[in-house]
C-alpha positions as CSV (number, residue, x, y, z in Angstrom):
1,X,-25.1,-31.2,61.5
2,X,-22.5,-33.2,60.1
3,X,-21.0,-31.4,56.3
4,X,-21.0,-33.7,53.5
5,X,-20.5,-34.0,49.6
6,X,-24.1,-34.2,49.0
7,X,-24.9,-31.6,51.3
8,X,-22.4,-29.5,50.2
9,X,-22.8,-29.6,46.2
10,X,-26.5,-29.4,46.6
11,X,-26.0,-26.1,48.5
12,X,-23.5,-24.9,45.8
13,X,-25.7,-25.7,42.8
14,X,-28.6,-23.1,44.7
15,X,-25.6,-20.7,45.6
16,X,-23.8,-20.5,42.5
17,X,-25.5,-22.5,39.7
18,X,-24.1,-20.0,37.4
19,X,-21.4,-19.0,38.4
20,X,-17.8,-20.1,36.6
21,X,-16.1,-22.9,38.7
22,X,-13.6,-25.0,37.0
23,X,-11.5,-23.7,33.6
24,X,-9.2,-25.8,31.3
25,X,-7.1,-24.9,28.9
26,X,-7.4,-25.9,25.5
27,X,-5.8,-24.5,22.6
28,X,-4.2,-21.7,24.6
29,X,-7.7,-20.3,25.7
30,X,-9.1,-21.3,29.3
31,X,-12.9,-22.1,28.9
32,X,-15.0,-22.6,31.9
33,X,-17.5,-25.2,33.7
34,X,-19.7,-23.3,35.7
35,X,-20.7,-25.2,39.5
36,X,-24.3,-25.9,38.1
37,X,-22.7,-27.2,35.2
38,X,-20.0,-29.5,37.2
39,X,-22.6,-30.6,39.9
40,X,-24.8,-31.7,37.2
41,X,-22.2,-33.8,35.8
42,X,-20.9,-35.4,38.8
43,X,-24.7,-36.4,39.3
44,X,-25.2,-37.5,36.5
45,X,-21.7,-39.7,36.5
46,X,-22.9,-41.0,39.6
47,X,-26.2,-42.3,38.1
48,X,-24.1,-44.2,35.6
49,X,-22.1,-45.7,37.9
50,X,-24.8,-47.0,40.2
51,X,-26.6,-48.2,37.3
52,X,-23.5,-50.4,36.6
53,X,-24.2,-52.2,39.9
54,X,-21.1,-50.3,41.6
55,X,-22.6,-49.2,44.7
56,X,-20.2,-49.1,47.8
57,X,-17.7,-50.7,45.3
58,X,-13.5,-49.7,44.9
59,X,-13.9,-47.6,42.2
60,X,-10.0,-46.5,40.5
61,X,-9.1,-43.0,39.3
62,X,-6.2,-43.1,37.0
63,X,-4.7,-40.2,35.4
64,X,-3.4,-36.8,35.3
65,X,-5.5,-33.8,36.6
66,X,-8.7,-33.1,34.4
67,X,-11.8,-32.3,35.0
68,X,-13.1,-36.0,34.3
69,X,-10.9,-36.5,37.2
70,X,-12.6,-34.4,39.5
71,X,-16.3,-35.1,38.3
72,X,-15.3,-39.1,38.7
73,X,-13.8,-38.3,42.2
74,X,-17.0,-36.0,43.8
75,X,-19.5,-38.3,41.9
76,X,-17.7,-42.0,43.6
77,X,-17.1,-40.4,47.2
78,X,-20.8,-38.3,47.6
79,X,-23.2,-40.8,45.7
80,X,-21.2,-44.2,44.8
81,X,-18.3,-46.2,47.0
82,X,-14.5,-45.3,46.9
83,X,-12.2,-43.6,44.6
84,X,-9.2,-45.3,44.9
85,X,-6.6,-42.9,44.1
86,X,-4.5,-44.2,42.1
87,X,-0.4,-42.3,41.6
88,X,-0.7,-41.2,38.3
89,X,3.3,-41.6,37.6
90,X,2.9,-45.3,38.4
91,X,3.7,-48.0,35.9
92,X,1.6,-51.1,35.3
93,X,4.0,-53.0,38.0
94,X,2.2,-50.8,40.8
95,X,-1.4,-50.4,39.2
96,X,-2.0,-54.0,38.9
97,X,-0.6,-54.1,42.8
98,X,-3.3,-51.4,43.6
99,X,-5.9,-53.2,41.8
100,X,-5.7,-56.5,42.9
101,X,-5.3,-55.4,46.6
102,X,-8.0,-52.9,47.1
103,X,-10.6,-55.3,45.2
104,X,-11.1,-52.4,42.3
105,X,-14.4,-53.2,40.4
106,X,-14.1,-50.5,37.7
107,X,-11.0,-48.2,36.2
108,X,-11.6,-44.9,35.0
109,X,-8.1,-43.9,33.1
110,X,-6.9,-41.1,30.7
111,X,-5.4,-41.6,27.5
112,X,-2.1,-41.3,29.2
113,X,-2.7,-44.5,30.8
114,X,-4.1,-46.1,27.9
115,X,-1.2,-48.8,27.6
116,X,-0.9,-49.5,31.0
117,X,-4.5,-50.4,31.7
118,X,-4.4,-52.5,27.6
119,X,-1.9,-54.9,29.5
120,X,-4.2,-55.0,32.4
121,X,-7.5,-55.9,31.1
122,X,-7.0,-59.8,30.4
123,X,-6.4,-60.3,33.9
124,X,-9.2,-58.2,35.6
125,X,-12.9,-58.7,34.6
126,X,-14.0,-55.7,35.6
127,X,-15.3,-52.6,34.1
128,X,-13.6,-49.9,32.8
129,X,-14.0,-46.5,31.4
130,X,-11.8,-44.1,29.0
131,X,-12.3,-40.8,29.8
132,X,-11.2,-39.2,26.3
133,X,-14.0,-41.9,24.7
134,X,-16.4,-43.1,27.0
135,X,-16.9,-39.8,29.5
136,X,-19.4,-37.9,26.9
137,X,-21.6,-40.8,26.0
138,X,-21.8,-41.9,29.4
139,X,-22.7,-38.5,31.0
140,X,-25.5,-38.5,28.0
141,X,-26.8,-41.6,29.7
142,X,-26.8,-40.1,33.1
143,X,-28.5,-36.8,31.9
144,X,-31.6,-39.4,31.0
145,X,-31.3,-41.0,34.2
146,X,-31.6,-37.8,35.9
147,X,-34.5,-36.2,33.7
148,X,-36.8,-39.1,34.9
149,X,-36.3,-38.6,38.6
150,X,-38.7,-35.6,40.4
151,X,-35.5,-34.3,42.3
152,X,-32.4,-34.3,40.7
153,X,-30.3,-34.8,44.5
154,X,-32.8,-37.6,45.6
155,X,-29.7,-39.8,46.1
156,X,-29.2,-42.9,49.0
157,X,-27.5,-40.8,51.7
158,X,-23.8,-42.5,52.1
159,X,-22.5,-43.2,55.5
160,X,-20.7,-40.3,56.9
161,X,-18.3,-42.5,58.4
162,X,-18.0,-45.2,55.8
163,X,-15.0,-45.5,53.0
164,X,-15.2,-43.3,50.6
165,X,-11.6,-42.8,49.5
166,X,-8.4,-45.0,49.6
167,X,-4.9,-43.2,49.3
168,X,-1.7,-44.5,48.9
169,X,1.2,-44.0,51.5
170,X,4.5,-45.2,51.7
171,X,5.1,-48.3,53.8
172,X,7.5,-49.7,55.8
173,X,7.6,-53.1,54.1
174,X,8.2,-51.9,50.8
175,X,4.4,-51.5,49.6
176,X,2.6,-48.7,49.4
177,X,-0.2,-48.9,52.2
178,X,-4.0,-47.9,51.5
179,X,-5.0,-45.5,53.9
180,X,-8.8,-45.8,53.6
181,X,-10.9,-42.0,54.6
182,X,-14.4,-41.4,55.1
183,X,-16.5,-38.1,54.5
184,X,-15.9,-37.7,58.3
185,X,-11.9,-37.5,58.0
186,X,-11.7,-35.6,54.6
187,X,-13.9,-32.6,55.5
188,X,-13.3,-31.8,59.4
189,X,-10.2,-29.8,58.9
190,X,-12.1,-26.7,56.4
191,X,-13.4,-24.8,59.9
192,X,-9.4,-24.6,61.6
193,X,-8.1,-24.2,57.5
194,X,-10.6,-21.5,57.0
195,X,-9.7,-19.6,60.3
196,X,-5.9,-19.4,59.3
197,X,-6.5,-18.5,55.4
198,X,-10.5,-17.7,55.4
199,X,-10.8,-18.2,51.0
200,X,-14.2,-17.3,49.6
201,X,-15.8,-17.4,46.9
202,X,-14.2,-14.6,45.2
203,X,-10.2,-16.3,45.4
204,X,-8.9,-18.1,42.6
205,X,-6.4,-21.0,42.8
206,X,-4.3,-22.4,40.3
207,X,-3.7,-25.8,40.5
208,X,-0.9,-28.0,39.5
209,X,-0.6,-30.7,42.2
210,X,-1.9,-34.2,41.2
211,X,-4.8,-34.8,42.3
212,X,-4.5,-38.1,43.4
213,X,-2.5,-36.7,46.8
214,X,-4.5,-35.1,49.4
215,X,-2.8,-32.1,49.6
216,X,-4.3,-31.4,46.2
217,X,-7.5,-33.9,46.2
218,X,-8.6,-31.7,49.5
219,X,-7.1,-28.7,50.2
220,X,-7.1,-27.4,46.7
221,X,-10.2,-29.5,45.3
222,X,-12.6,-30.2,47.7
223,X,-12.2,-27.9,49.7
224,X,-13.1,-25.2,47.0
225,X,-17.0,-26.9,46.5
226,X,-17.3,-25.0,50.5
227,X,-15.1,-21.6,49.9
228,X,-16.9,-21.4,46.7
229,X,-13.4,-20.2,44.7
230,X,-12.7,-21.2,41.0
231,X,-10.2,-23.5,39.8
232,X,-7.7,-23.4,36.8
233,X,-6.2,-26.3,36.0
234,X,-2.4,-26.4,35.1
235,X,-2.3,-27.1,31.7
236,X,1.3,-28.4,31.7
237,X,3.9,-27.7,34.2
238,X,6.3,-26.6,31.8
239,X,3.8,-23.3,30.8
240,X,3.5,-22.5,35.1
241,X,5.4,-19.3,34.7
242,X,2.8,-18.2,31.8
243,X,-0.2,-19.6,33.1
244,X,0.4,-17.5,36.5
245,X,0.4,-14.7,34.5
246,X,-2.8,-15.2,33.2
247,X,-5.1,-16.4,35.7
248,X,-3.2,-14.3,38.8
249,X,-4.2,-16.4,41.3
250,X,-5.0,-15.3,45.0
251,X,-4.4,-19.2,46.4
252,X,-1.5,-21.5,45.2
253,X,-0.1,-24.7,46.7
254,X,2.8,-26.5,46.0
255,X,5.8,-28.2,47.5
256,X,9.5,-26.3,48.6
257,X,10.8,-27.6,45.1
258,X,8.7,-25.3,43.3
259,X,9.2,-22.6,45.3
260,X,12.9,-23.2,45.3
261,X,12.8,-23.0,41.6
262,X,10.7,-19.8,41.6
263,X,13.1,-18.1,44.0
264,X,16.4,-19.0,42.3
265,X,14.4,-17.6,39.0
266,X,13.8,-14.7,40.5
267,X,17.5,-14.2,41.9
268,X,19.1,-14.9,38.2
269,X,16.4,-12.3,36.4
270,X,16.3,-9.8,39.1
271,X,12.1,-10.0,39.1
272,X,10.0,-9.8,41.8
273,X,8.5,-12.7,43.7
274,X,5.5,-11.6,43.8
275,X,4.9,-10.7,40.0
276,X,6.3,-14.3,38.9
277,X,3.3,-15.6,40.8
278,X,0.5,-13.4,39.0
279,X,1.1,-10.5,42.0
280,X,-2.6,-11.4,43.7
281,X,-1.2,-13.8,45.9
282,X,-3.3,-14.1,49.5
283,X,-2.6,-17.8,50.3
284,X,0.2,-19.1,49.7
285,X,0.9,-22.9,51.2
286,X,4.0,-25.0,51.0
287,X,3.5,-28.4,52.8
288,X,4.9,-32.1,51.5
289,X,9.2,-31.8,52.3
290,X,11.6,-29.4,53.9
291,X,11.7,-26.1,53.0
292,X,15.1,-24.2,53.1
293,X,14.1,-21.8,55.8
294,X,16.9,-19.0,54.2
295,X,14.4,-19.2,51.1
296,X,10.9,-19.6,52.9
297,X,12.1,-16.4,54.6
298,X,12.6,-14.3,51.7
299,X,9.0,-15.5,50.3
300,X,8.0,-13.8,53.5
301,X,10.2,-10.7,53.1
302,X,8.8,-10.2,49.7
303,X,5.3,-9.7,50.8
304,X,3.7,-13.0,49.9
305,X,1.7,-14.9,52.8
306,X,3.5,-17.9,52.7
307,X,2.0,-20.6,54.7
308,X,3.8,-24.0,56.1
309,X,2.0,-26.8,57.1
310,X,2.3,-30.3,57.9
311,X,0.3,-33.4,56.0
312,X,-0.2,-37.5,55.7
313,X,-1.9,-39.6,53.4
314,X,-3.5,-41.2,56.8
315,X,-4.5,-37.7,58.4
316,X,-6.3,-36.8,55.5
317,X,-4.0,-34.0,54.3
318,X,-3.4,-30.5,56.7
319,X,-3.6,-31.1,60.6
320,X,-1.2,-28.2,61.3
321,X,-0.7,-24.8,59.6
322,X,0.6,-21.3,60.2
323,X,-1.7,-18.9,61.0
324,X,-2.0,-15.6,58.0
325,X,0.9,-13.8,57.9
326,X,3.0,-15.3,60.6
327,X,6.8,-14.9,60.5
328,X,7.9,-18.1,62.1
329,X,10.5,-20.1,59.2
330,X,11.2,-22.9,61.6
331,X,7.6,-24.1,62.2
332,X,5.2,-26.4,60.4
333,X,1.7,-24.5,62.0
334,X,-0.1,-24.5,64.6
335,X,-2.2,-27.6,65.5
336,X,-5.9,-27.4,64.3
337,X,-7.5,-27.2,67.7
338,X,-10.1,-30.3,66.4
339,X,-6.5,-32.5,66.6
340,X,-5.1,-33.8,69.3
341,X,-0.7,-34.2,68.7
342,X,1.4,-35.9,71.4
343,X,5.1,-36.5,71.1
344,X,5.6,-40.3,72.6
345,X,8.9,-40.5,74.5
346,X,10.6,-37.0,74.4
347,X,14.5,-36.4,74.8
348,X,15.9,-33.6,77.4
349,X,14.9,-31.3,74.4
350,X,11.2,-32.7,74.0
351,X,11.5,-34.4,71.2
352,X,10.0,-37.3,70.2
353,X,8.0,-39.4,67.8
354,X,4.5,-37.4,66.9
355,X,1.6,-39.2,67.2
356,X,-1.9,-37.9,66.0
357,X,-6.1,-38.4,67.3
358,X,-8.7,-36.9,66.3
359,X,-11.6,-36.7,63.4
360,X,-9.2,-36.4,60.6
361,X,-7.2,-40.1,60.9
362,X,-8.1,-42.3,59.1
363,X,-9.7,-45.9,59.5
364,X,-6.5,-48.0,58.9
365,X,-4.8,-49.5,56.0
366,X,-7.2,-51.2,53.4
367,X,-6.6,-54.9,53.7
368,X,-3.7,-54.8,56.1
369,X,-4.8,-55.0,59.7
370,X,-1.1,-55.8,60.8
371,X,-0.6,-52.6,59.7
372,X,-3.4,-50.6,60.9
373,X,-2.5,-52.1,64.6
374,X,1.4,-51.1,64.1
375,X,0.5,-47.6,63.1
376,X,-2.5,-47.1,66.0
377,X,-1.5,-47.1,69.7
378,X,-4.2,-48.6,73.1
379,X,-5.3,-45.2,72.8
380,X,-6.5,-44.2,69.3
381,X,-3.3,-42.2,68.1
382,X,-1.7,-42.7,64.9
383,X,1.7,-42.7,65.1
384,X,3.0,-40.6,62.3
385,X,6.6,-41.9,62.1
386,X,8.2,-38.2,62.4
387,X,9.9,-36.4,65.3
388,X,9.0,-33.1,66.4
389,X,8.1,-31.1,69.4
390,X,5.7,-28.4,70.4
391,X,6.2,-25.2,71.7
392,X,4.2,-23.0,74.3
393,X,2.2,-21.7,71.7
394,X,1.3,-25.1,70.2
395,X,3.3,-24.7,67.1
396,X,4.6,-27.8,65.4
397,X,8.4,-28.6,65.1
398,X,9.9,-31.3,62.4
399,X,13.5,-32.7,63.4
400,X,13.3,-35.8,61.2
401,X,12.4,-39.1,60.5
402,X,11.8,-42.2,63.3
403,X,12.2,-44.7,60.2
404,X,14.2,-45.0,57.6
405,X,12.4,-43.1,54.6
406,X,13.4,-41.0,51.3
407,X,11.7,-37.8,51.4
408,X,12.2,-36.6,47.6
409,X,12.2,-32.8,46.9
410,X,8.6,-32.7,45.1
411,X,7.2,-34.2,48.3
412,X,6.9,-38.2,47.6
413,X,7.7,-40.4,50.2
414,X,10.1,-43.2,48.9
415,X,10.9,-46.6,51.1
416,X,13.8,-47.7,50.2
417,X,13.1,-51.4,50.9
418,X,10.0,-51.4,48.1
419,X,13.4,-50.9,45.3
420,X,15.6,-53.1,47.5
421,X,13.7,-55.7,47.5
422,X,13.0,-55.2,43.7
423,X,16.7,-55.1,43.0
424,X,17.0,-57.9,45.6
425,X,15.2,-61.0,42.7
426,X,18.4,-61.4,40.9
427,X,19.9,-64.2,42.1
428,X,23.3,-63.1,42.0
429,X,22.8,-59.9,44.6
430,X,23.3,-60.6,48.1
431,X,22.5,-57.3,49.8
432,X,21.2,-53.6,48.4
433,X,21.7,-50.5,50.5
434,X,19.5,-47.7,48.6
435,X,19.6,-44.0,50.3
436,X,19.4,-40.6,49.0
437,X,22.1,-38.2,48.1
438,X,22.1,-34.9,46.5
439,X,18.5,-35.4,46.2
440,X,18.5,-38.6,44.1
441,X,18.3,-41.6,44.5
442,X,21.4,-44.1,44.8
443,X,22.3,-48.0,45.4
444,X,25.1,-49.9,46.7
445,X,24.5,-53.4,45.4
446,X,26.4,-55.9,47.1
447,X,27.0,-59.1,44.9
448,X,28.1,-62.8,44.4
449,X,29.4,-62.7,40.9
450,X,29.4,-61.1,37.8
451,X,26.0,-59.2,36.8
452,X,24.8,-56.9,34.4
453,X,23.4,-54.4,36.8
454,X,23.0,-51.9,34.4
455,X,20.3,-54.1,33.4
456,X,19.4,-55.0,36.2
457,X,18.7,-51.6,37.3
458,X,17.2,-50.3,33.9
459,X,14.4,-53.8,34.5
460,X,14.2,-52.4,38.0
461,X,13.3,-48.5,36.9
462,X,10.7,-49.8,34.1
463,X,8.7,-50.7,37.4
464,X,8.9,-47.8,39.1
465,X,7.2,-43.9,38.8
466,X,10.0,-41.5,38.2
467,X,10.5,-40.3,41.6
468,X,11.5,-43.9,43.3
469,X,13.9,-44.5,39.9
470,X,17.9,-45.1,41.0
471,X,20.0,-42.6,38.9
472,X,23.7,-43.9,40.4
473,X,24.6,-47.3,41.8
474,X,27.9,-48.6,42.7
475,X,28.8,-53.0,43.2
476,X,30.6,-54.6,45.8
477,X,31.4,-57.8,45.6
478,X,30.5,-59.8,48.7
479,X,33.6,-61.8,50.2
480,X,31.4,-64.9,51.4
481,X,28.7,-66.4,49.4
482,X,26.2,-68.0,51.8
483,X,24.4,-69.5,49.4
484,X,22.7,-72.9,49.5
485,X,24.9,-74.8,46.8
């Protein structure tokens, strides 16, 4: 029998009603939502929203990690239509791009995004909904809706194989792509997770990662409503190191630049690894960028379990991941056995372009079918863009990239033609080279005649999350002007 959200939370709330599930901090003391708690919520979101005549509607999540994030996010993908997740560094350039072309019928935002979504409203009549304001009255509404029904989880059963979430990947022609997952691709890779790093319901994670990425949507989130673990949310990244201390986790994912940052703490105090992260480590994934394998080693030396593993947006997070305690640095895991990986034209070395089938790939692109039949092959693979190999023991190899693509240090995939062909609407720029060095981001601007590109640049970042922002350009001027005069 097929797993799925309803399923799964309505197993929870007889399993662990009462037990303590998701905490947040608020004035320097974590409190707790217990499952039965949580479950009741997202069911009783989910009765507002249907009531709003948002069934199998886009449904936008906007904002950083809370837990009105994760009630919105179980309540639209188990009972309602599709949480589009929306980047929750982007600026109101992007949003209103993601809203427009994944048809969005309601925002739910934070207070962070307050502004953003102000601008927005004239243009889209559609409904919205503040968490900070709206969230409590709402769920009030929803706890009525629910008292007059005999069974609380007497829900329409969704499609198993139907939308139910749209993520956003880095394209090749400068937009982000919307890599559209059912219930299907987001839960089939717990069984091969679990038999790598079996979590249960005593673990503990601490989470960090925005949830709007799969990597901590899934693998952190989701994933947790079947192990059965407890969440504490980061509070603010700036209070890790204290916040490790007190919840000690047993799980924690992030990306190499954290653990980069950990480790070259540890070096300049002389502490151990292992006590800067709470010392009940179990799990310990890295996934999203390269990771120095000098410093993944001494993670390993040091006693922690450190995991790699290797992720899209369009293979619904993890397909490959070391097994518990393995010692390889140069892999990125072993292939789930549920996956199928092929490398497409290998070199002498057997190398070549990875391409991926199975239950975890997702449907296409949301509105893009030139896309979707670029990125799938005649025979169902999805042709992930990276080159790798496989070994004898069908362990998974990175060597780089097929396409031109930015690969920041926290993880985010950058396309350099989505700022070049920002930078590009000034009439007086006749070419823009933009490429990464020394992990930022940089510009060669090739130009006609005299412009203020420091403006030019500064108009261009307002536009952009922090992570695609260019810190150093430098002009050229372009010899012949082939412009129509």
């Amino acid at each position: 029998m097929n797993r799925t959200i309803q399923g799964i939370l309505k197993e929870d709330y007889k399993k662990w009603k009462d037990r303590e599930y998701i905490f947040t901090r608020v004035d320097d003391i974590y409190k707790a939502k217990t499952f039965g708690q949580t479950i009741y919520d997202v069911l009783a979101f989910a009765e507002v929203l249907l009531s709003f005549g948002l069934q199998n509607e886009n449904i936008a999540v906007y904002g950083e990690n809370s837990y009105e994030w994760m009630v919105s996010d179980l309540a639209i993908m188990g009972y309602v239509g599709a949480n589009v997740a929306i980047d929750k560094e982007w600026k109101e350039y992007s949003v209103d791009d993601a809203i427009r072309r994944t048809n969005v019928k309601c925002v739910i935002y934070s207070k962070g995004k307050k502004d953003i979504i102000g601008n927005l409203k004239p243009k889209y009549d559609i409904i919205y909904i503040y968490m900070q304001e709206d969230f409590a009255e709402l769920l009030a509404k929803g706890y009525q809706l629910l008292k007059n029904k005999q069974d609380i989880f007497d829900f329409d059963e969704r499609e198993y194989d139907k939308m139910c979430k749209i993520v956003f990947s880095s394209g090749t022609t400068g937009i982000p792509k919307a890599s559209m997952l059912t219930q299907r691709n987001i839960l089939c890779g717990w069984d091969n997770l679990y038999k790598r790093a079996p979590m249960i319901d005593t673990d503990i994670c601490y989470l960090f990662l925005p949830l709007h990425h799969t990597y901590a949507g899934l693998c952190n989130f989701l994933f947790s409503t079947i192990s059965g673990m407890q969440i504490y949310l980061c509070s603010d990244t700036r209070k890790m190191g204290e916040e490790l201390q007190i919840v000690k986790p047993t799980v924690f994912c992030a990306v190499p630049l954290i653990y980069e940052r950990f480790y070259k703490i540890a070096v300049l105090t002389g502490q151990d690894l292992k006590t800067l992260f709470g010392g009940n480590i179990k799990y310990m994934f890295s996934g999203g960028a390269y990771f120095d394998e000098d410093i993944r080693s001494e993670y390993k030396k040091s006693g922690l379990n450190m995991m790699e593993a290797y992720a899209l947006s369009e293979t619904s997070s993890i397909f490959s991941i070391q097994y518990s305690n393995s010692i390889n640095v140069k892999s990125v895991g072993t292939i789930f056995e549920n996956i199928v990986v092929k490398v497409i034209n290998p070199d002498e070395n057997g190398c070549g372009e990875l391409a991926v089938k199975g239950d975890n790939v997702c449907l296409g692109y949301y509105g893009n079918e030139k896309a979707t039949k670029e990125a799938f092959d005649k025979d169902g693979y999805f042709h992930t863009g990276d080159l790798g190999y496989i070994d004898e023991n069908n362990e998974l190899y990175l060597t780089g990239r097929k396409k031109r693509m930015i690969l920041t240090g926290n993880g985010e995939n950058v396309d350099p033609k989505e700022i070049e062909h920002l930078i590009h609407q000034n009439a007086e720029i006749a070419k823009v080279k933009v490429y990464e060095d020394g992990g930022i981001i940089k510009a060669t601007i090739y130009v006609w005649d005299d412009v203020d590109l420091n403006s030019v640049i500064e108009n261009v970042n307002k536009l952009l999350p922090k992570y695609k922002q260019v810190k150093e350009f430098n002009m050229i001027r372009d010899s012949i002007d082939t412009r129509l005069k």
